[in-house]
C-alpha positions in Angstrom: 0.0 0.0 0.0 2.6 2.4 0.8 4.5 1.6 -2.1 1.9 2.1 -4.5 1.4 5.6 -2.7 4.9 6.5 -3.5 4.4 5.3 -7.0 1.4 7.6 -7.0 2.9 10.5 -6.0 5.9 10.1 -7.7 4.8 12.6 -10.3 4.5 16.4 -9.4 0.8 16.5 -10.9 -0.5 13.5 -8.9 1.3 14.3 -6.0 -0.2 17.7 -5.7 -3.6 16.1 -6.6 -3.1 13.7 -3.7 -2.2 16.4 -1.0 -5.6 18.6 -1.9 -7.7 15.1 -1.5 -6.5 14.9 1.6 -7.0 18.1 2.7 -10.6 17.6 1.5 -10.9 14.3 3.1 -10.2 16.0 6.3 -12.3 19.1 5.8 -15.3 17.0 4.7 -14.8 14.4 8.0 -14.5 17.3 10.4 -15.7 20.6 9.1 -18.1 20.3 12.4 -15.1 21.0 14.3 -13.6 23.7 11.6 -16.5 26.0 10.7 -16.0 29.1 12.3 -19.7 30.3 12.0 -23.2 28.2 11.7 -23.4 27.4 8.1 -27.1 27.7 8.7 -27.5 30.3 11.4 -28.3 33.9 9.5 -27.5 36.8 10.5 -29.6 39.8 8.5 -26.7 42.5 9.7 -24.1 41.0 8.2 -24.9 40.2 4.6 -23.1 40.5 1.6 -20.2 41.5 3.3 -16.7 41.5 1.3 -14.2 39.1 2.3 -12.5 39.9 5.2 -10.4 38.9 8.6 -14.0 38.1 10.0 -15.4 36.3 7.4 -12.7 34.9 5.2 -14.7 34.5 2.3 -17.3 37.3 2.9 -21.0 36.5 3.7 -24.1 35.6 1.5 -27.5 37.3 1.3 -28.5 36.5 4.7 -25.3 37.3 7.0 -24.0 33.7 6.5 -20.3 33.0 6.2 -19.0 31.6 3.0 -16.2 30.2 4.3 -18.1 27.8 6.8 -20.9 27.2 4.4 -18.3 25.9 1.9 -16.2 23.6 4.4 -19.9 22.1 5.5 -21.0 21.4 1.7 -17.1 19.7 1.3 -18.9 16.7 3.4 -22.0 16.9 1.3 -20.9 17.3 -1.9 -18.4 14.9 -1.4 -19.9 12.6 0.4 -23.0 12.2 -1.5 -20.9 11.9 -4.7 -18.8 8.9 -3.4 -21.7 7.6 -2.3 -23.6 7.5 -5.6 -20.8 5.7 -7.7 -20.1 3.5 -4.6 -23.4 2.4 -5.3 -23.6 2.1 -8.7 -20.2 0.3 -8.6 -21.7 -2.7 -6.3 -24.5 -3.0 -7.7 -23.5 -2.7 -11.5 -21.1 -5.1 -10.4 -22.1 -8.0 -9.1 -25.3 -7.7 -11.9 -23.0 -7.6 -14.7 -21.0 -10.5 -13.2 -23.9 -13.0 -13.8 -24.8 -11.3 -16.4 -21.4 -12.0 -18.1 -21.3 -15.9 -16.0 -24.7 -17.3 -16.6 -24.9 -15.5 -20.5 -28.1 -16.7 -22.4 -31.8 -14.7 -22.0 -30.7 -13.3 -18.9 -27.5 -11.3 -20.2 -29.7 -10.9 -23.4 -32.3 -8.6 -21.2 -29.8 -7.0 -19.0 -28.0 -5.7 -22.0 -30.5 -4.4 -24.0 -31.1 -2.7 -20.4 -28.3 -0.8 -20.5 -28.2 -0.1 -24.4 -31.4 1.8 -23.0 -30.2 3.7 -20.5 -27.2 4.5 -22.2 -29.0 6.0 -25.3 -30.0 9.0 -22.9 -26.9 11.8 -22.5 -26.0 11.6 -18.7 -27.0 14.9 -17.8 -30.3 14.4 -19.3 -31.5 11.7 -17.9 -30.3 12.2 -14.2 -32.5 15.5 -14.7 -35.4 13.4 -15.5 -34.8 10.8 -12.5 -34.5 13.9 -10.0 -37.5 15.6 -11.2 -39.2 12.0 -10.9 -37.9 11.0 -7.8 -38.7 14.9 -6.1 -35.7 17.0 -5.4 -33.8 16.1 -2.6 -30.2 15.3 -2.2 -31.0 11.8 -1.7 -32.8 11.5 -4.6 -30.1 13.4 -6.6 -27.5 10.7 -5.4 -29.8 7.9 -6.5 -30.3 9.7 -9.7 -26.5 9.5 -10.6 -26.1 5.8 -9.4 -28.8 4.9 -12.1 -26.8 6.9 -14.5 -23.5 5.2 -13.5 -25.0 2.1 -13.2 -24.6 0.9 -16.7 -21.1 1.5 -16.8 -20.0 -0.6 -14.4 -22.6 -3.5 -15.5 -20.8 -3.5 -19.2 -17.6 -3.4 -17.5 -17.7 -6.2 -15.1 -19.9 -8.2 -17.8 -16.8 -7.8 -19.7 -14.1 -9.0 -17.6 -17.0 -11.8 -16.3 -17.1 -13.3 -20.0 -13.3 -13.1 -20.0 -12.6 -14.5 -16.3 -15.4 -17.3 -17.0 -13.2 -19.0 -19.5 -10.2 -19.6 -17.5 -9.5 -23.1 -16.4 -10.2 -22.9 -12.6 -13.6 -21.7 -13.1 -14.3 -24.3 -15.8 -13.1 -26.6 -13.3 -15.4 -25.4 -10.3 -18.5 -25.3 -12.6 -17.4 -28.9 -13.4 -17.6 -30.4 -10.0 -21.3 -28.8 -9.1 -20.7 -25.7 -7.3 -23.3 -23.0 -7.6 -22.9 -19.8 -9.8 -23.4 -17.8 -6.8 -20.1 -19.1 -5.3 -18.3 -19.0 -8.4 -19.5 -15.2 -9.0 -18.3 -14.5 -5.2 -15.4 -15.9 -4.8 -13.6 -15.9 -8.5 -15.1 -13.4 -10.9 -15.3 -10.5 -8.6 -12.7 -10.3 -7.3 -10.6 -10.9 -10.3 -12.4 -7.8 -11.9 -12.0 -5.7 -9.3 -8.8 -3.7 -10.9 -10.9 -1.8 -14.1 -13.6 -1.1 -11.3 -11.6 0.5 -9.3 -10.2 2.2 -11.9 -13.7 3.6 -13.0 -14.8 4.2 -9.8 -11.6 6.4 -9.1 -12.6 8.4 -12.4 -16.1 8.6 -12.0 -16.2 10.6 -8.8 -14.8 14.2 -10.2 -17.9 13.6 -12.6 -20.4 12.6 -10.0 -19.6 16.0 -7.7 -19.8 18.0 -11.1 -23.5 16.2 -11.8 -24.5 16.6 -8.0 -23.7 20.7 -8.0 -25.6 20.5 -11.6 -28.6 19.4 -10.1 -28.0 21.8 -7.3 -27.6 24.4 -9.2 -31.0 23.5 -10.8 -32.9 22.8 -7.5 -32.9 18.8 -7.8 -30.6 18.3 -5.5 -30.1 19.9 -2.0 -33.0 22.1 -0.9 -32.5 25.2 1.2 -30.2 25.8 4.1 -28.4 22.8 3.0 -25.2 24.3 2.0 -24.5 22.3 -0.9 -21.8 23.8 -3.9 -24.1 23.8 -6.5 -27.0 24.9 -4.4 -25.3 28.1 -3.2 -23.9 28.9 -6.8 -27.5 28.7 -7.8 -28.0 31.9 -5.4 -24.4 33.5 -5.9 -24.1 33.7 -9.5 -27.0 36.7 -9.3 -24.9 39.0 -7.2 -21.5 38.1 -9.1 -21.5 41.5 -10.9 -21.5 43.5 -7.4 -20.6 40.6 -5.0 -18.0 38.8 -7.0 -16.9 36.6 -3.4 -20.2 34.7 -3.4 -20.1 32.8 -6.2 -16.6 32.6 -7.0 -15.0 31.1 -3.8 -18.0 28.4 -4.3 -16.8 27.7 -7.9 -13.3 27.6 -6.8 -13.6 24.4 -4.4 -15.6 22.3 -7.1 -12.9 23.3 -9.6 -10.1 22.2 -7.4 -11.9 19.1 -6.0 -12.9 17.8 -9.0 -9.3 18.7 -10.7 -7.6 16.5 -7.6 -10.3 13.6 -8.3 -9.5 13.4 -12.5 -5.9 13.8 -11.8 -5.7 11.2 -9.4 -7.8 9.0 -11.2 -5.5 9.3 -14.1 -2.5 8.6 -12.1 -4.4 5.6 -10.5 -5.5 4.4 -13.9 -1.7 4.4 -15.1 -0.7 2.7 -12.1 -2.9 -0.4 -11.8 -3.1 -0.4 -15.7 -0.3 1.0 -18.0 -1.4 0.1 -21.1 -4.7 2.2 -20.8 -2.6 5.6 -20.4 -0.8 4.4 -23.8 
């Protein structure tokens, strides 16, 4: 493990990436303890107030300070988003693992499953799943795992078909043990490098998707302070309150930067030949 972090960091670009996750790891586990203000509590006196040594990032329309209300949406943006493809990612998994195994009608039906919901652009149809499901952050998170979900079926249906063909799972389904077993404790987790791969490139995506449907009022509903939520607010006072918006913009920039960066470099560690 510690090797593979060194190989990881090795380059300048990953490296960097790999120090601003883990300042965001620990922001979004205790920004209870790091907020300096409520980022709920407002405070009428104090709004729109320029950045300052009392509110680092100035204050929004109702006296509350950016800076807390953007370490607290660190955890929810994050978290939600790591959630959703963590979800996806087991369940696409294990599906497209008997999909690939047991082949015949069932794969038939589960592909042509997928080929549907992969017909719809991603944006798209996680807007039409929100609006269905109500807007909620919740229902935002379950939105995006229905959107990622086909991915990781096709994938591990993929290396399934592949895995299935080698000779000590020929040999297992020879002697009577049930697919269930064999899916458990062969195909899995021999697949289990390209998923973690995805997964590792998906999240920068699924925190850009989660502020999206913030942004349009699908996702987190009001105090929640959620990135894409508060940009929906801030980008009407950018003209004479440049702060609101901006300092909001700048941590999903950077976050989801750090998460395609490190994907790459995890990508190119666990699988050279992709990066070629």
């Amino acid at each position: 493990m510690l090797k593979s972090i060194k190989q990881l960091v090795k380059n300048r670009f990953t490296g960097g990436a790999f120090i601003s996750l883990c300042v965001i790891a620990f922001i979004a586990i205790f920004s209870p303890l790091l907020t300096p203000y409520s980022p709920i509590d407002t405070k009428p006196e104090d709004r729109l107030l320029a950045p300052g040594h009392l509110h680092y990032f100035g204050t929004d329309e109702l006296g509350r300070d950016i800076f807390s209300r953007i370490l607290a949406g660190t955890r929810i943006s994050v978290g939600i988003a790591l959630f959703a493809i963590l979800l996806a990612a087991f369940v696409g998994t294990f599906i497209g693992s008997f999909s690939g195994f047991i082949g015949r009608w069932i794969d038939q039906v589960i592909m042509r499953s997928t080929d549907v919901l992969l017909a719809f652009p991603t944006l798209v149809l996680a807007l039409a799943l929100s609006a269905a499901l109500g807007p909620s952050i919740v229902n935002a998170a379950l939105a995006i795992a229905i959107v990622k979900l086909p991915i990781y079926m096709r994938l591990a249906r993929t290396q399934a078909l592949s895995i299935s063909q080698t000779l000590y799972v020929k040999s297992a389904r020879t002697f009577g043990v049930k697919s269930g077993w064999i899916v458990r404790r062969h195909i899995v987790p021999n697949l289990l490098t390209p998923i973690v791969i995805q997964i590792s490139l998906d999240i920068g995506d699924a925190i850009l998707l989660i502020a999206t449907l913030g942004f349009l009022g699908l996702g987190a509903q009001p105090p929640t302070p959620e990135w894409g939520a508060m940009i929906s607010t801030g980008w009407n006072y950018l003209i004479d309150q440049w702060w609101y918006p901006t300092f909001t913009g700048a941590a999903i920039f950077i976050t989801v930067m750090a998460f395609n960066i490190i994907g790459d470099g995890i990508r190119d560690l666990l699988d050279p030949k992709a990066g070629e």
